[in-house]
Every structure is written in structure tokens, then in C-alpha cells.
N, C-alpha and C positions, 0 to 999 in steps of 0.2 A: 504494500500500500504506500509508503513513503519512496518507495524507487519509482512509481508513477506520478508521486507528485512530484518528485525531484524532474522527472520526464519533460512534464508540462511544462513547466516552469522553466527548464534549459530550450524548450520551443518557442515557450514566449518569448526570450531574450535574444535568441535567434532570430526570430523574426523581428524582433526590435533591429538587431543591429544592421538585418538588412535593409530594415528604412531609413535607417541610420545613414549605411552607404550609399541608397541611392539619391537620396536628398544631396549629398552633395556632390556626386557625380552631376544630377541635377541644376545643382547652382555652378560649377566650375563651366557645363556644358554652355549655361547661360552667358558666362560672363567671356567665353569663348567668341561665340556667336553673335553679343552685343559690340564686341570690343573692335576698331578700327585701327589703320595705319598711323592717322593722326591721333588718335585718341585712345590708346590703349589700356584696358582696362582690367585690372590687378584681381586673381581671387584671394580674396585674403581670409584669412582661418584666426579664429581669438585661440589663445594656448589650450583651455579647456577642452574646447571642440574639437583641437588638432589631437589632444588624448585620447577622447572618446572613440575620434573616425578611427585612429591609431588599436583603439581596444577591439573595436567593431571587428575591423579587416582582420585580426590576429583570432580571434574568434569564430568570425565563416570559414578562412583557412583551416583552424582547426576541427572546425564543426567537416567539413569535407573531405578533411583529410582520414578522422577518428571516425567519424559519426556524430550522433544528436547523444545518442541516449547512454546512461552508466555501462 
């Protein structure tokens, strides 16, 4: 009973992390595609967030690598 909630719970976090990643593939795509020769325009990440995406990516890798579940 407690290894399928641990289950869940490494699912949900999973799937966090992958909206995690694709929000900012998301924004980088955007600032790609807004950005000009004259005008070029910077994606910039606050520390926290560069953590997080940092924790995310290290997590799906792992999650694909190992699997989801204990």
C-alpha cells in the first residue's frame, strides 16, 4: 500500500517536471522566434528557476533511464 502511494506520487512529480520542461523550452522557443538582427532578444532564467529546470531535466533522464516506479 505505501509503494503505490510512493508510485503516484513519483508520477505526479514526473509529470510536474515535465511541464516544468516544456514551459521553458516554451519560453526560450518564444524568445527565439521574437528576437531580431537589430534587436536581439536575451532568454534569461532567475537562479531558482535555472535549479528547478536543472532538477527537472536530471529527473526525466532518470525517470527514462531507471523507470517511474520503486
Amino acid at each position: 500500500m505505501l509503494v503505490d502511494i510512493l508510485n503516484k506520487i513519483l508520477l505526479i512529480l514526473f509529470f510536474m517536471s515535465s511541464l516544468n520542461v516544456l514551459r521553458h523550452v516554451y519560453y526560450f522557443i518564444q524568445a527565439v522566434l521574437t528576437s531580431t538582427e537589430e534587436e536581439p532578444k536575451k532568454y534569461r532564467i532567475p537562479n531558482v528557476s535555472l535549479y528547478l529546470l536543472g532538477v527537472s531535466i536530471a529527473y526525466i533522464l532518470s525517470a527514462i533511464i531507471t523507470g517511474i516506479t520503486l
